[in-house]
C-alpha positions in Angstrom: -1.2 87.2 48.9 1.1 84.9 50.7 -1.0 83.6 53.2 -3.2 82.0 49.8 0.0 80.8 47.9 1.9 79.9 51.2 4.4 77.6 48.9 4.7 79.8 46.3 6.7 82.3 48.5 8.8 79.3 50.5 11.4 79.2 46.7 11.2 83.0 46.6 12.1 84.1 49.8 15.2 82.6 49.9 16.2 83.4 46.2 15.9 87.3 47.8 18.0 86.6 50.6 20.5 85.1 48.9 20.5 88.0 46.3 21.5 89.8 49.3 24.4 87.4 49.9 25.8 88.1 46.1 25.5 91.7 46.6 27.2 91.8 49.7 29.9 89.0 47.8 30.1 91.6 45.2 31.3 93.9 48.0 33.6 91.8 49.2 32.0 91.4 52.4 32.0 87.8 52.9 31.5 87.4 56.4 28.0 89.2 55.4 27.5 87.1 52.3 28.0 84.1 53.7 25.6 84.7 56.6 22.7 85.7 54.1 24.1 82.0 51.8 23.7 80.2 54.9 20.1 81.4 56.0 19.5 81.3 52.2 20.3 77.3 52.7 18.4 77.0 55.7 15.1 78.2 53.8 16.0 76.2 50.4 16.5 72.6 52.8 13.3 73.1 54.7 10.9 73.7 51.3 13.0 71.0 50.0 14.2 72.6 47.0 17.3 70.5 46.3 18.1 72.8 42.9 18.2 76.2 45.1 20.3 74.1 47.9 23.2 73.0 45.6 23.4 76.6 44.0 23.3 77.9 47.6 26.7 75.6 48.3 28.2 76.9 45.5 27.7 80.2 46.5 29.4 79.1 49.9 32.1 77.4 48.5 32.9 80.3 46.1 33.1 82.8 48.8 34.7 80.9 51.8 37.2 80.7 48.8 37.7 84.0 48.3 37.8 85.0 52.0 40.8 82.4 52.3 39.0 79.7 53.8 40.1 77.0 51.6 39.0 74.1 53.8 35.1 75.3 54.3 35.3 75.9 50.2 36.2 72.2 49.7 33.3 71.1 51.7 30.6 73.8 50.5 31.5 72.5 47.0 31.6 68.8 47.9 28.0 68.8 49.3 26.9 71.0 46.4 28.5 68.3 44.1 26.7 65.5 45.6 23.3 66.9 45.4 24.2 68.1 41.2 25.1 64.6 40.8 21.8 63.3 41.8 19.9 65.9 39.6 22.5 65.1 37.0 22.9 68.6 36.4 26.3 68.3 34.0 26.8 72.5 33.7 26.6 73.5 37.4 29.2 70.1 38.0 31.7 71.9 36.3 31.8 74.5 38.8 31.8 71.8 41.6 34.6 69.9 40.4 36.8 73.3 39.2 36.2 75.0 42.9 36.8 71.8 44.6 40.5 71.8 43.0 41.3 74.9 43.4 40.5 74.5 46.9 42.4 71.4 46.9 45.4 73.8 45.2 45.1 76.7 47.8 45.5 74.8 51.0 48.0 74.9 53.2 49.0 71.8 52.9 47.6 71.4 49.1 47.0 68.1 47.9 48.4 68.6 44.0 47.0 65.4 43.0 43.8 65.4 44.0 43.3 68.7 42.3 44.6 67.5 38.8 41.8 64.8 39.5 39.2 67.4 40.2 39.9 69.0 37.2 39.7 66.3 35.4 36.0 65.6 36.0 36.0 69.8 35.6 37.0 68.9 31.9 35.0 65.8 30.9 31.3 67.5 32.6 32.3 70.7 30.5 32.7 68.8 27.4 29.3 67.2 27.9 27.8 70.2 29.6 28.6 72.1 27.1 28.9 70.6 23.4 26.4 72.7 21.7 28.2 76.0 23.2 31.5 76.3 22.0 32.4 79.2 23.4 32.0 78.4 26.8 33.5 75.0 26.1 36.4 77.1 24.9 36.7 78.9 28.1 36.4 76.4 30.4 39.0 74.6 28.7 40.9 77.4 29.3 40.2 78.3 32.8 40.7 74.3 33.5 43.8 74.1 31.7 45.6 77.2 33.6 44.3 75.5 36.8 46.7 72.6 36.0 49.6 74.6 35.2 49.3 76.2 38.5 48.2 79.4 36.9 44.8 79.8 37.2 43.0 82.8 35.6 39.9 82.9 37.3 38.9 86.6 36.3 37.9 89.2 39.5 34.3 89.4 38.4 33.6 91.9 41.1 36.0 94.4 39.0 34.7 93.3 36.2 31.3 94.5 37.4 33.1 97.5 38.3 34.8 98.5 35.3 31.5 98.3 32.9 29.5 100.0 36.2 31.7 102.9 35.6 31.3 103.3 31.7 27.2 102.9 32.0 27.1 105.5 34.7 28.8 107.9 31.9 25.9 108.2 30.0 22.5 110.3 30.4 20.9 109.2 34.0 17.1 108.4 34.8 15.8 109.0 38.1 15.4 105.8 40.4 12.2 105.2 42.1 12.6 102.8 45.6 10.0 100.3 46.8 9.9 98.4 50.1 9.6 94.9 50.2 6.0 95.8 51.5 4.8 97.9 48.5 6.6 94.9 45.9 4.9 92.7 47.4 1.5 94.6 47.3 2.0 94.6 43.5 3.0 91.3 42.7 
């Protein structure tokens, strides 16, 4: 099946890899995740998808963030801004601008004004982004405005995910049937 729809598999591909980058994010594992986001971004810039590429740095960005490495999240989100600003994709800006500053915010030797900037841009894509959906309007605001206090709230999604993990398991279970790659892809 892939050797007759060659391109068709170049976009997926990496979308599975860097599934395996958010898992192993979700884990904590960064070093892991942020091996799988980079051959994930290797993949996406040679099929030239630009879309997949500027998620990809986000992804980067978010997670050299959380492993500490301020500096290497600045630039992840930089490139992925530049790239969102050509497709003029308003929503994922947001995240570029808001990751950007609180990189700016976390380093060593933080530069305070720049941040408030970045968050600035944060607030007016978010207010186009998202003037039809007030509730994630809302909560940007929000996240945006405890950035600039110095406070940010930015919510451990990975406990999160842990938390509602542990009330679904309470329930009745089904049995799980496994696939390889090989038999999923027989199938599709």
């Amino acid at each position: 099946e892939m050797e007759k729809a060659p391109r068709r598999y170049e976009s997926w591909l990496p979308t599975v890899i860097n599934s395996i980058g958010v898992a192993a994010y979700e884990l904590k594992r960064f070093d892991v995740a942020i091996e799988r986001f980079e051959t994930t971004l290797r993949r996406a810039q040679a099929a030239n998808d630009a879309p997949n590429e500027a998620d990809i740095f986000q992804n980067l960005c978010e997670t050299a963030f959380h492993k500490g490495d301020f500096e290497a999240s600045k630039t992840s989100c930089e490139r992925g801004r530049q790239i969102n600003e050509t497709l003029k994709r308003r929503d994922r800006l947001v995240e570029n601008h808001y990751w950007t500053a609180r990189s700016l915010q976390s380093l060593k030797n933080a530069d305070e004004d720049s941040a408030l900037l970045e968050l600035d841009k944060a607030l007016g894509h978010a207010e186009a982004a998202f003037s039809r959906d007030k509730d994630e309007l809302e909560s940007w605001r929000k996240r945006i405005s405890s950035a600039r206090a110095g406070k940010p709230e930015d919510v451990d999604r990975v406990g999160e995910r842990a938390e509602k993990l542990g009330e679904e398991t309470r329930g009745p279970k089904t049995k799980a049937e496994f696939k390889d790659l090989f038999q999923f892809l027989q199938e599709d």
